[in-house]
N, C-alpha and C positions, 0 to 999 in steps of 0.2 A: 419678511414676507417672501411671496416666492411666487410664482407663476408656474405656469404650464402648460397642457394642452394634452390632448388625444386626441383619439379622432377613429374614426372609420378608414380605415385601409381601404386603396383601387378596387382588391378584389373580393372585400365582402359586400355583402347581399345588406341592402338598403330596406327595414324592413317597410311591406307594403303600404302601412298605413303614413307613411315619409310623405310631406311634402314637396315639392321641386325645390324649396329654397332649402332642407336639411341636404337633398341629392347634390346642391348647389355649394352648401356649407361645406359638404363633407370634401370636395375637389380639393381645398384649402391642404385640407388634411393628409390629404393622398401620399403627401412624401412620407410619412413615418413605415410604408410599405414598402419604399423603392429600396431596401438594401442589398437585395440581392445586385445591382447595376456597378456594386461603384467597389470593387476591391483591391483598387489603385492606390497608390501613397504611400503606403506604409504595408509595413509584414503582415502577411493575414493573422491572427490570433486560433490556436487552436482551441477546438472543442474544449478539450481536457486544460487546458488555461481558462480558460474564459468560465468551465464549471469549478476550478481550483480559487477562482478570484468572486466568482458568487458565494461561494461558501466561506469565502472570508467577511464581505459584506454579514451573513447570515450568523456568523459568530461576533463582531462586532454589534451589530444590533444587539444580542443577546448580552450583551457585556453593558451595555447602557439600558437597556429595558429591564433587566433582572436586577440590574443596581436599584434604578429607582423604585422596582416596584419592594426589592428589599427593605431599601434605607429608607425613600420618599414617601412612598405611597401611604396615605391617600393626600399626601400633600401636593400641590401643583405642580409644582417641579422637582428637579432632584439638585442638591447642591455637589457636586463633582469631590471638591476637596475637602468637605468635613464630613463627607457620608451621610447628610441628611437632606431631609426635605425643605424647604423652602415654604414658609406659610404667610403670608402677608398678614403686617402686625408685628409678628415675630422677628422678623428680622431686620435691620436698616431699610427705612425706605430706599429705592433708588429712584425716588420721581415717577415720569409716565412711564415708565419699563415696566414697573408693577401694574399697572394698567391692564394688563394679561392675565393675572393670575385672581378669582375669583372664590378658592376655597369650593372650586367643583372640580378638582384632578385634572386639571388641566393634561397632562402629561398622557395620561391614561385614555381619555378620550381621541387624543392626537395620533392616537398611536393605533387605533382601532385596524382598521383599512389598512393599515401598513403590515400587520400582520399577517393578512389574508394574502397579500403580496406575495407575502416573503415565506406561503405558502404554512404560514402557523395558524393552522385551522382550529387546533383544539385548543391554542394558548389563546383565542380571537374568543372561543366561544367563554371562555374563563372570563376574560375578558370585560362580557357583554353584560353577563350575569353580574360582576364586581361594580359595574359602571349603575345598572338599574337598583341595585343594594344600597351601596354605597354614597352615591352622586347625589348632594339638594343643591340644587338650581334658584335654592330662596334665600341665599345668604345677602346680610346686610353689607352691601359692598360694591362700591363703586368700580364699574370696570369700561374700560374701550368698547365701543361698540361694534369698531371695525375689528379688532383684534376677537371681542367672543364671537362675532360672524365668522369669520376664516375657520377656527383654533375648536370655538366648542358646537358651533351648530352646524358648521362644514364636518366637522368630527363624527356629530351625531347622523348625519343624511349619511355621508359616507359608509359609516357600517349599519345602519340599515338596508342602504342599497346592497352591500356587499351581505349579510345577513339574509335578505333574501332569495339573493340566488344562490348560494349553497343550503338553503332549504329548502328550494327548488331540485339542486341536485339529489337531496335526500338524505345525504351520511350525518350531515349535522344541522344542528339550529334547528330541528324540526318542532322545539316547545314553540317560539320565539311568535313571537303574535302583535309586531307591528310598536314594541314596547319603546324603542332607539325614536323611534319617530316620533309617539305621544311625549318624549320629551323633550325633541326638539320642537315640536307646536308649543309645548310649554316655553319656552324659552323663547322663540320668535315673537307671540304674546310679549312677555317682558321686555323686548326689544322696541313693539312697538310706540311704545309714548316717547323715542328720542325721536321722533319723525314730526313731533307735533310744534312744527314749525311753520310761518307763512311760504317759507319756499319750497318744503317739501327735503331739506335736506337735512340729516337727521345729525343733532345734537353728539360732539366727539366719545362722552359721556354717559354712562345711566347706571343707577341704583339698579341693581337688580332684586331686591326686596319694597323698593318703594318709586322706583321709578324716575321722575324729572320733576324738579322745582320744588316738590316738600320739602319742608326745614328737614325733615328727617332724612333727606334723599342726600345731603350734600354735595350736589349739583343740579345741572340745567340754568349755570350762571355763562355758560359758555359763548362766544359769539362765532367763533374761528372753527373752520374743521380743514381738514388737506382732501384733496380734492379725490385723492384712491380711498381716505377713508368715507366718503360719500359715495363713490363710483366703484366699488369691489362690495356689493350685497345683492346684484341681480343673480346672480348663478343658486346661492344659497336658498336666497327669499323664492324664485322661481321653482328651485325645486321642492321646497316646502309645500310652495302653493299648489303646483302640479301632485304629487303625492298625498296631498291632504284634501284637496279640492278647497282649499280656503282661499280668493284670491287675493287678500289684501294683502298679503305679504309682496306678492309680485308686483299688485299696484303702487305699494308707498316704493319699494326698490325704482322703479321703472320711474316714476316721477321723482323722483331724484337725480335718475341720470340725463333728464328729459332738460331738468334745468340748468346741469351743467354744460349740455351742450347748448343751449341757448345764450351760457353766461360765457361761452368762449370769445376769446377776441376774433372779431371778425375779417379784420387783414391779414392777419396771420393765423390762422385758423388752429391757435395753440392755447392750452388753458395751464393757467396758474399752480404754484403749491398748493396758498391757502387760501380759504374764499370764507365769507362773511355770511354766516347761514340764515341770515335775518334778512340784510340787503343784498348779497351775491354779486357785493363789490368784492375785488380780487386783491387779498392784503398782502402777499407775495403776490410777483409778479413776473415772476423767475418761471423758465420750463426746462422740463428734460423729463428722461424716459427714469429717472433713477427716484428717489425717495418723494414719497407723498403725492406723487401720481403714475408710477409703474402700473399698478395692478388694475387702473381707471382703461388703459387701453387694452390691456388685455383681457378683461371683461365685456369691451364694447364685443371683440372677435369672438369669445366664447359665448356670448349672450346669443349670439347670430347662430351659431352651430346648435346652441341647447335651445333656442325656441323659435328658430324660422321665422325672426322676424329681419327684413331687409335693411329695415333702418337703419340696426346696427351695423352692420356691415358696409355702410355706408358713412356711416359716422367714424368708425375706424379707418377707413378707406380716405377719409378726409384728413382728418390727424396723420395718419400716416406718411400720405403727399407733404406735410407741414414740417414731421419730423426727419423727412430723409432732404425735407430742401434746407432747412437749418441747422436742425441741431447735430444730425450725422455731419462727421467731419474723418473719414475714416482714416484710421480705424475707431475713432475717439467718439463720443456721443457728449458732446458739450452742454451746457443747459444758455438758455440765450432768454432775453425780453419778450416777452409777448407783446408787448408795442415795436418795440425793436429789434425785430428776430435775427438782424444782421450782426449786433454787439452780444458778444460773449455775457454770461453774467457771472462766471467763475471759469478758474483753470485749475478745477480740480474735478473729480466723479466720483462718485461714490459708490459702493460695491453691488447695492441693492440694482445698479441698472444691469447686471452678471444676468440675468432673466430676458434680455431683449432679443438677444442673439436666438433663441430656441421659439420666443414669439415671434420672429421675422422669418423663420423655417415654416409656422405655419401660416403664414404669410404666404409664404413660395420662396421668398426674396433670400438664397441663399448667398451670393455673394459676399452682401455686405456683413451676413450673420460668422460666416468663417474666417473674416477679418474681426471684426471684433472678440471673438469667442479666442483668436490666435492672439489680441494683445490683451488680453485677458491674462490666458493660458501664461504667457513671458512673465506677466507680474508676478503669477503665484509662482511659477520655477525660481524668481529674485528673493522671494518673501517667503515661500513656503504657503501660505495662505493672503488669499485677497484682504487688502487691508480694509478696514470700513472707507477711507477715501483717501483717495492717491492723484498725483497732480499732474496735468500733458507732458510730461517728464519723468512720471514712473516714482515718483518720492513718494515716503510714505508721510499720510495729511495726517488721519486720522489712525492709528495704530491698533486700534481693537480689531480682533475677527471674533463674533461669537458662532461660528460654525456654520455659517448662511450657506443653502444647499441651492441658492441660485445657478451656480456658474456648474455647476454639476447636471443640472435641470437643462440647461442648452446644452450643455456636450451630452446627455441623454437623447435629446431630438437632432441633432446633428448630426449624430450618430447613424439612427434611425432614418432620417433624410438622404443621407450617401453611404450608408454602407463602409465608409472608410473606416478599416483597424483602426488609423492615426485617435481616433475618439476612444477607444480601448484603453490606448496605450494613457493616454487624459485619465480618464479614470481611475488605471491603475496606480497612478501619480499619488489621484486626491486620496484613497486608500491607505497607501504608504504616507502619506503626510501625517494623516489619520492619526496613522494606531504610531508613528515616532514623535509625533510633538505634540498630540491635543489627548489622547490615551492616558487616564491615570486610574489607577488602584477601585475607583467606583463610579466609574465609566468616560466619558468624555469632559474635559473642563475648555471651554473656551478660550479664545486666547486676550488675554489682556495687551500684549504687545508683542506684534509679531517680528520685531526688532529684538528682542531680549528671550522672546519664546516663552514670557511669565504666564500664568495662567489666570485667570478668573473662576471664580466657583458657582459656575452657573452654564446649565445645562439645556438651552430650552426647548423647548414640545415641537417645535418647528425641527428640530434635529432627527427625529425620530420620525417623526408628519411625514419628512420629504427626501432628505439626506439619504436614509439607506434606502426608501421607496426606489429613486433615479436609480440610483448604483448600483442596485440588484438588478433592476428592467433594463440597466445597459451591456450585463452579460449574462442576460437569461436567453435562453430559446422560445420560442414558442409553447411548446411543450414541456416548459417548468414553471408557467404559472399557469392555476387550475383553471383559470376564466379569458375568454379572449378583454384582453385588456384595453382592447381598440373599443368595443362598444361603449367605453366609458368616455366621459371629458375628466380630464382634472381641475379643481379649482388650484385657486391662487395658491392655499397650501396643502394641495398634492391629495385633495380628497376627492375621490370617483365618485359624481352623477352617470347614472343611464340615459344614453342617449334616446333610450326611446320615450323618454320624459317629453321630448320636442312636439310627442302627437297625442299629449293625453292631457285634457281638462286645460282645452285652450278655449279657455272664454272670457281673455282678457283680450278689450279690442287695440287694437291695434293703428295709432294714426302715424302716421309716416308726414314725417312733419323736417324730414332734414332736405330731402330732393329741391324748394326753393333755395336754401343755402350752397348746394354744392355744384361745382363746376368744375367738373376731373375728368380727365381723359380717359376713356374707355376702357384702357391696359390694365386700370384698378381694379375693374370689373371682368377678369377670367372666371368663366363657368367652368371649365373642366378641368379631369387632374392631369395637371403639371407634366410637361411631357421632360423625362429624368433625360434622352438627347440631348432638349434646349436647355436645361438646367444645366448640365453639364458635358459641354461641347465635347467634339468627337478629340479629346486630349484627356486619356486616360491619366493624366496627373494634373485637372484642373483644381480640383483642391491645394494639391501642393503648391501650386504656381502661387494662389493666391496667399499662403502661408507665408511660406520662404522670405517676402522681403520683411518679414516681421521678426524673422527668430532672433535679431541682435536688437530690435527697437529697444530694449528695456537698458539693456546694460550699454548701449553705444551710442545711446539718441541724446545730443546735446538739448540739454533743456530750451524746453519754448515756452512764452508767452503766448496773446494771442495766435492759434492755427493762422488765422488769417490775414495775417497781419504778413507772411510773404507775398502774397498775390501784391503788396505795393509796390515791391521791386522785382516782380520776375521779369518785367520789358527793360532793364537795366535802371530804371531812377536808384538813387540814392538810397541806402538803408534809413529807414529813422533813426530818430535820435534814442540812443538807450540809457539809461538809468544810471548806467556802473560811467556812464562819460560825461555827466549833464555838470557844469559848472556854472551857479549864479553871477558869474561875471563878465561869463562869455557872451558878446551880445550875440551873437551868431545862435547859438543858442537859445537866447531870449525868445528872438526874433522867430524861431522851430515850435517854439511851446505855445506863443500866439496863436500861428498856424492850425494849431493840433486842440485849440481851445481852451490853454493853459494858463492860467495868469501869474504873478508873481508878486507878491502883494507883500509891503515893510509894514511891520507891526511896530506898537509904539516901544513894546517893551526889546526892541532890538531882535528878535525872529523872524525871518521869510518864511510865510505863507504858499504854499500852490493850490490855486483851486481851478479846477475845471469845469467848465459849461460846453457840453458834446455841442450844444445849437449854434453854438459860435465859432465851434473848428470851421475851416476851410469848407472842408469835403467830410464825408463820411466816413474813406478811408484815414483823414488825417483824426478825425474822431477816434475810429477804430487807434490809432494809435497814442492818441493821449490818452485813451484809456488804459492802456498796454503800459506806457509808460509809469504812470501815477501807480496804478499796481506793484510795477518793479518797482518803484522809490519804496514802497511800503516793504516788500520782500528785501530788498539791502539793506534798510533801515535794522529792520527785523533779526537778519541773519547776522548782524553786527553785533546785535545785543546778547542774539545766544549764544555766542562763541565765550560767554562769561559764566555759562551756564553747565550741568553736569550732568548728563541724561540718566535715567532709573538703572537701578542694576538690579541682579538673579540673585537668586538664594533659590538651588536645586537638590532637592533630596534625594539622594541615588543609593543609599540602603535600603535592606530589604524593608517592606515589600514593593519600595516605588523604585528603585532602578531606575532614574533620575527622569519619573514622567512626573512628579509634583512640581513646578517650577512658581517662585512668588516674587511679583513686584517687589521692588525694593529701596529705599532711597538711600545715597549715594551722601558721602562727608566731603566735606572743605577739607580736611587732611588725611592724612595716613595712607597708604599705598594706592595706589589710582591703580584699579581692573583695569581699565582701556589701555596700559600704558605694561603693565606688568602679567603673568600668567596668572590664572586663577588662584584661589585660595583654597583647599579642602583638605576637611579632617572631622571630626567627630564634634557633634557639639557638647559643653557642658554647662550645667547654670552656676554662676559667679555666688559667693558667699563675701559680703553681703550683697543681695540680687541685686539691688541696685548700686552696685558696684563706685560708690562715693567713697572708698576708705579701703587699707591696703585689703587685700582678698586672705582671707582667714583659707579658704581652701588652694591653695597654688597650687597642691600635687592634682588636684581633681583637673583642670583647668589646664594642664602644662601640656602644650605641644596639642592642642584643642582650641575650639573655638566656641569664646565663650558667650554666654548667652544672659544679657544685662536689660534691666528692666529700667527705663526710664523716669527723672525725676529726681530730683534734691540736689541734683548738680550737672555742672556742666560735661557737655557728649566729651570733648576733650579727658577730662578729669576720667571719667570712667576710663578711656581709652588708654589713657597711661597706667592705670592699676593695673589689667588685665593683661597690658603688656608685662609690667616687671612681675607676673605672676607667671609669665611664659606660655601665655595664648598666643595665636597665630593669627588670630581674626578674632573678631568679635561683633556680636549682632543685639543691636538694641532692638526691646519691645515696647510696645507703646504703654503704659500704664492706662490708659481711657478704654475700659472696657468695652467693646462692642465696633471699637475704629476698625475703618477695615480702608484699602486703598480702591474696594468699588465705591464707597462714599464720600473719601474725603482725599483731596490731593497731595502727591506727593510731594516731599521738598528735602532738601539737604540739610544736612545737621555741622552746624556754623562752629566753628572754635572758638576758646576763649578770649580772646584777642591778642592773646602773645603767640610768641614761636612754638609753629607747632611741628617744625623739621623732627622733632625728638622723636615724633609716633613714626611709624614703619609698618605697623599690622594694620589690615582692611577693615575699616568700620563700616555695615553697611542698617538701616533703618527699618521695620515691622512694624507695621500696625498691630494692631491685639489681635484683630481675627486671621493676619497669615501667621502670626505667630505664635499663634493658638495651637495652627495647624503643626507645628514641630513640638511644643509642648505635649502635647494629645502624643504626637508620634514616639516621643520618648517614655512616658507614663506606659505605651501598650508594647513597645519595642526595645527599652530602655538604650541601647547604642543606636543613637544617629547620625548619619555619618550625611555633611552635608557640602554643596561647591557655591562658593564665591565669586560670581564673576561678570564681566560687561554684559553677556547674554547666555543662553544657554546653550549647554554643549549637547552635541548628539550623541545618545546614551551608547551607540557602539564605541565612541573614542571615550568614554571614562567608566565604561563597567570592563567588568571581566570576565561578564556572561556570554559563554559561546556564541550561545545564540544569538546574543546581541553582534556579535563581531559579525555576522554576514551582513547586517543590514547594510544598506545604501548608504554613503555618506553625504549628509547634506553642504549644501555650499557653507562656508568658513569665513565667507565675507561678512564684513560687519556693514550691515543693512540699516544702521541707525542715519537715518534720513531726516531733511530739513522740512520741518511743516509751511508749508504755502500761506502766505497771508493772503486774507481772502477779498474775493474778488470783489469789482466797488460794483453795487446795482444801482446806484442812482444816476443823473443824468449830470450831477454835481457833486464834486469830491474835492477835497482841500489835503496838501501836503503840508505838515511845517518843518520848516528847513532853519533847525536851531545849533546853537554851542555845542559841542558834547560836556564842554566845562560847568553848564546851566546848572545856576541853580535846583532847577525845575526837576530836575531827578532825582524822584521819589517814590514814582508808583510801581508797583506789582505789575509782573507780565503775569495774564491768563492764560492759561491752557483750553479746548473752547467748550471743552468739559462745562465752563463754569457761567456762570450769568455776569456778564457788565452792567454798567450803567450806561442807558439809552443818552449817549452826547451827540455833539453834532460831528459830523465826519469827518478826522482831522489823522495825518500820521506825522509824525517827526522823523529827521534824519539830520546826521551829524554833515554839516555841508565840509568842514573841513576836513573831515576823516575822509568822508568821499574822497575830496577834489585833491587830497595829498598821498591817495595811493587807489589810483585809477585802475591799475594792474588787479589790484589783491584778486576782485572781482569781477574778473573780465571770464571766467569760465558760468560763472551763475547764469545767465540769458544769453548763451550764444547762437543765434540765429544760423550761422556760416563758420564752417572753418572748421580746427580741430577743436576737441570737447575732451574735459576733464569732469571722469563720474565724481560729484563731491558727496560724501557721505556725512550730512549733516548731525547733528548733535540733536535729540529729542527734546522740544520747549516744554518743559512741565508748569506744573504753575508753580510762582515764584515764591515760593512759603522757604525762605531758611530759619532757620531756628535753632537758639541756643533751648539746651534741654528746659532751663527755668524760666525761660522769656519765648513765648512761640512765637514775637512780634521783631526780630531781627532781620535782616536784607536776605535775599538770596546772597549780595556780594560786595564788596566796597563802592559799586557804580550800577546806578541803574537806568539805562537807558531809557529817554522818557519816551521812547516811544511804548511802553510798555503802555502808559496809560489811553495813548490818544490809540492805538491798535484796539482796547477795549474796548474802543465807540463801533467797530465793525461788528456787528452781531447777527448778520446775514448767516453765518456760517454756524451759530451755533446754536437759530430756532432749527436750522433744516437738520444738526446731527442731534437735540432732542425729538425732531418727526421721528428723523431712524430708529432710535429707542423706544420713543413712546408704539409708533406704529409696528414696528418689525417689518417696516414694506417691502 
């Protein structure tokens, strides 16, 4: 998902038929005009750079749009690494992700309005004519509803609105006759029977050939929706209904969000992930600005600008007061309890909040938006790209980036708001990231891990929606896009309504029904625009000031736990008790965990128990701390067990034509030469005779001083691994025999030896599903020499080509970024530790990766109390509160699948800490990263 905003600029003309509350709205907006004010901070950018770095945008887009309309079209997406399209059915489910993709080009329609941008009037008008040909909207297929609102009926408004004003101007579009519209009315029609609920809040689901609840429909069994995909459909449905004059569509939107402000907690004036679309009891009860309700606030502000009603703006204005008193914690935006807005509910964020910083611009509130947007900005300099979610410490949680143009989106309005180069120069960054590590052969591939730099083969419609839209409008002039681009708003993904929509076919009434609810200080309510002075005081480097203490936060900030959890010793009290020091024998100790509402409970089978009751800590603070605590036991526990563990490695294609931008997940052996530890591996591949390489290799000569390429099956990984060596390979790469595996569907794991010595091997073994290693089979059939690298992650194509060109690039940092994933934060008010043997029997289970679905247990973690309490040291740099800090670069928890090639049911490793299994009972963490898939929020 993505957010945005436009707006009316100071000094255009408000048109006459405006009410006072659009004159009112637009003040909000005022900053996207102030640039001329602010050319402090940073080196100005010239004309002739700033138009040399648009026209990179401008060929980039052209590299991912002519791919897919090549490869893909008229399929939904485009798939990056195998040159095709993506059709649902066809290819591996991946769950709600597919949710998107409806068998109506998705991509094509996305792309509409971005065009027009990006000043491709005649490719727009091709386009439009392809979309009304081409495009049925009746297919038998269940899709997101919040996703075809954003993707295909924001799509659709979008280049109609843009459609007819260059038919207005005259040179084009002049057949066009309202056609883009009649098929989003079709379409919002289809939409509406997910609405046909008691509360008004529309089903996450719908058939779009049959609708809700028929057998034929295969849903409307739903009960749960997140609270953005309920609360991100007023921009859409209003301008439908304003343009068409029909107004149920505004109606069902508007009672929808009618009730979720009514279903907010009322002391804390914060609303949940997921809410209960029947009773509009709150099934999560987690908040923050990041996944599954981003797009909910930034529809209440644009709802206010596109239809002059106050209430929204007053309902944002409420929420707002709630999230700058909670869950901002700057530079960090934490997610906290809506009963309990004072307790953390995680110590991680997730990428999709990248959009808050450029919504608190049109806010006014720039402060706090240039602190976040700046610790932002450190993580991607660390990572190269924003990880899907990363922990108060900067680790990477979750490792995917599929191309999210959120963080791009606020350095666009940031920009726009102060005028500061330093946003340029941002830009230029996300650019160059671009086209060196996410750039391949048929157009952009996602990144699977931004730790290893693998790729995923999947490119989605939101990249093209919004990604080059921001990028180009951040170094465009005035005068190189056709249309003033202020008359417009942007929706959530980056599609222009006309503001003048605010004054036509308003005959939806209107009751203002929030003013008994709210009680906020007047300062929320500024009428006018923003004086750019008070914004930013007579210190021409106020920007800077506020950046500067951030530029080392990433790579020098000792990890924290709770933010809040200093404020209990800054008057000097005692630090609490911390995790890496707690001894079950110390009573002193005992006596800390009481306090803090901690219990210690002897089980019969010989285990200590910890559980916690926050209502029986001390204090609040001491609360706040046994939460902190109990967490950290879980993350020691954790970070113990994967130190036994072997993070994914690269297989990078760097002959022609990929010039090592193909890059593939890979899983990693229990023997033979360890990447992390040794240089790379690279040389040419070749296929092993016999393929599956169980018996001496009939071709040695083929294979000698190469890396060979073995197919899985009839024998142990080992066994192959020794043939291919005495045949004089150098490496050698298994493929999966299960046609159609791919490592988007199914989890990696490491390939186990035979249970003897396997010191004999020396050459790199690394693991392929079918479909990445499809993708090097394919490459050899059409290129027959592949020349491929082996290694812990990937290299930047200037240090291993020999392409000129390539040697000017930038080189990226060389750290190995492979980071400890964060055990996730406890939300209940009750959590249990178990503090066992490491001898235990009891270890057996699989660690998850959170990829995956647990089974719902009761909430328990384990930890070895002996290993603790006999080396107190190892992990004294992991939660260091004070003092000197050591950055640890943790090992990647994959899931714990090892396998001999004939038995997939073998250990990851001789010991498996049993906290693998009681950590599965956590699954907080992994309904909210399936929201992020399923939604794109």
């Amino acid at each position: 998902m993505s957010e945005a905003g436009g707006g009316r600029g100071c000094g255009s003309s408000v048109p006459q038929r405006a009410p006072w509350s659009l004159v009112a709205a637009t003040a909000a907006f005022c900053l996207v005009s102030a640039t001329s004010v602010w050319t402090a901070g940073a080196a100005p950018m010239s004309r002739e750079e700033r138009q040399k770095l648009g026209n990179q945008v401008l060929e980039m887009f052209d590299h991912a749009y002519g791919n897919y309309m090549e490869h893909a079209y008229p399929a939904d997406e485009l798939m990056p690494l195998t040159c095709r399209g993506r059709v649902r059915g066809q290819e591996p489910s991946r769950g709600d992700v597919d949710d998107a993709l409806g068998k109506f080009s998705l991509t094509l329609i996305d792309s509409l309005d971005t065009l027009v941008v990006l000043n491709k009037t005649k490719e727009f008008e091709d386009a439009v004519k392809k979309v009304l040909r081409d495009v049925n909207l009746d297919n038998d297929v269940v899709v997101s509803v919040f996703e075809t609102n954003i993707r295909v009926l924001g799509g659709l408004l979008g280049g109609h609105s843009l459609a007819i004003m260059l038919k207005e101007k005259g040179e084009y579009m002049q057949w066009y006759n309202d056609e883009l519209l009649q098929m989003a009315k079709q379409l919002g029609y289809k939409l509406l029977p997910a609405f046909n609920t008691t509360s008004g809040l529309p089903y996450p689901r719908i058939n779009l050939k049959f609708g809700i609840r028929k057998p034929e429909a295969r849903t409307g069994t739903e009960t749960d929706t997140c609270t953005a995909c309920a609360g991100t459909l007023i921009l859409e449905f209003a301008a439908l209904s304003r343009f068409t004059g029909a107004t149920i569509f505004e109606e069902y939107a508007r009672k929808a969000l009618d009730f979720l402000w009514e279903k907010r907690q009322r002391s804390s004036n914060l609303v949940g992930v997921t809410i209960n679309i029947h009773t509009g009891d709150w099934v999560r009860k987690d908040s923050g600005v990041g996944a599954g309700i981003d797009s909910y606030y930034e529809y209440l502000l644009k709802a206010y600008v596109l239809l002059g009603d106050d209430s929204f703006l007053e309902r944002f204005n409420t929420h707002y007061d709630a999230i700058m008193r909670y869950i901002s914690q700057p530079p960090l935006l934490l997610d906290v309890h809506i009963h309990k807005p004072m307790l953390n509910a995680r110590t991680w964020m997730d990428a999709l909040l990248a959009f808050f910083p450029g919504l608190q611009v049109l806010k006014g509130d720039i402060r706090p938006a240039i602190e976040t947007h700046e610790m932002l900005y450190q993580v991607i300099k660390k990572h190269n790209f924003l990880p899907e979610a990363f922990t108060t410490d900067f680790r990477v949680h979750w490792a995917q980036h599929p191309l999210r143009p959120e963080f791009a989106e606020s350095t666009y309005f940031l920009y726009k708001a102060t005028g500061d180069p330093y946003y340029l120069e941002v830009g230029k960054t996300l650019i160059e990231n671009l086209n060196k590590y996410a750039r391949v052969p048929c157009g952009f591939a996602a990144m699977k891990d931004v730790r290893t730099g693998s790729h995923e083969d999947r490119m989605d419609s939101f990249f093209l929606a919004e990604m080059f839209k921001y990028l180009y409008l951040l170094f465009a002039d005035k005068e190189d896009i056709i249309f003033d681009i202020e008359d417009y708003i942007f929706t959530t993904e980056a599609h222009l309504l006309p503001l003048w929509l605010s004054t036509t076919n308003q005959s939806i009434s209107k009751k203002n029904t929030t003013s008994e609810y709210t009680e906020l200080d007047d300062s929320n309510f500024d009428w006018t625009c923003p004086n750019t002075q008070i914004l930013f005081p007579n210190d021409p480097l106020y920007a800077q000031s506020i950046r500067e203490p951030l530029k080392n936060v990433v790579d020098k900030s000792c990890p924290r736990g709770i933010i809040r959890v200093e404020e209990s010793f800054r008057s000097g009290a005692k630090p609490p008790l911390r995790a890496r020091d707690f001894m079950a024998t110390n009573p002193e100790h005992l006596e800390i965990l009481k306090k803090m509402g901690v219990s210690l409970i002897h089980l019969k089978d010989g285990r200590v128990q910890l559980v916690q009751h926050a209502i029986q800590a001390a204090s609040s603070i001491d609360a706040e701390d046994g939460l902190r605590f109990m967490q950290e036991m879980i993350e020691l526990s954790s970070q113990q067990q994967k130190e036994q563990q072997l993070p994914p490695r690269a297989v990078q294609i760097v002959s022609h034509p990929f010039f090592g931008r193909v890059v593939l997940t890979a899983g990693p052996a229990q023997f033979g030469l360890d990447l992390s530890k040794h240089k790379e591996t690279r040389g040419f591949v070749a296929s092993s005779k016999p393929y599956n390489g169980c018996s001496e290799l009939t071709n040695p000569e083929a294979v000698m001083g190469k890396i060979a390429l073995i197919q899985r099956g009839q024998c142990m990984f080992a066994e192959k691994a020794r043939n291919i060596q005495n045949a004089g390979a150098i490496g050698g790469i298994v493929i999966d025999d299960n046609e159609g595996s791919s490592s988007d569907t199914a989890p990696l794991f490491q390939m186990a030896g035979d249970g003897k010595d396997t010191d004999d091997i020396k050459i790199p073994m690394l693991f392929l599903f079918s479909k990445e290693g499809s993708i090097i089979l394919d490459a050899i059939r059409e290129y027959e020499e592949v020349e491929v690298l082996l290694s812990d992650k990937a290299k930047d194509r200037a240090a291993i080509l020999k392409d000129p060109e390539m040697e000017n690039e930038e080189q990226p940092s060389s750290e190995n970024d492979s980071q400890n994933q964060s055990a996730e934060q406890i939300t209940s008010s009750s959590q249990e530790v178990d503090l066992v043997d490491q001898e235990s029997p009891e270890e057996s289970s699989l660690n998850s990766e959170p990829e995956s679905s647990p089974a719902d247990t009761d909430n328990a973690a384990s930890v070895s109390a002996s290993e603790q309490n006999s080396h107190p040291t190892e992990n004294r740099e992991t939660a260091s509160l004070d003092g000197e800090c050591t950055d640890l670069d943790n090992q990647l928890q994959e899931q714990s699948e090892t396998e001999e090639d004939s038995s997939p049911n073998v250990s990851w490793g001789k010991k498996v800490q049993p906290i693998d299994s009681i950590l599965a009972d956590w699954n907080e963490d992994i309904e909210a990263f399936e929201m992020m898939e399923k939604d794109e929020l």
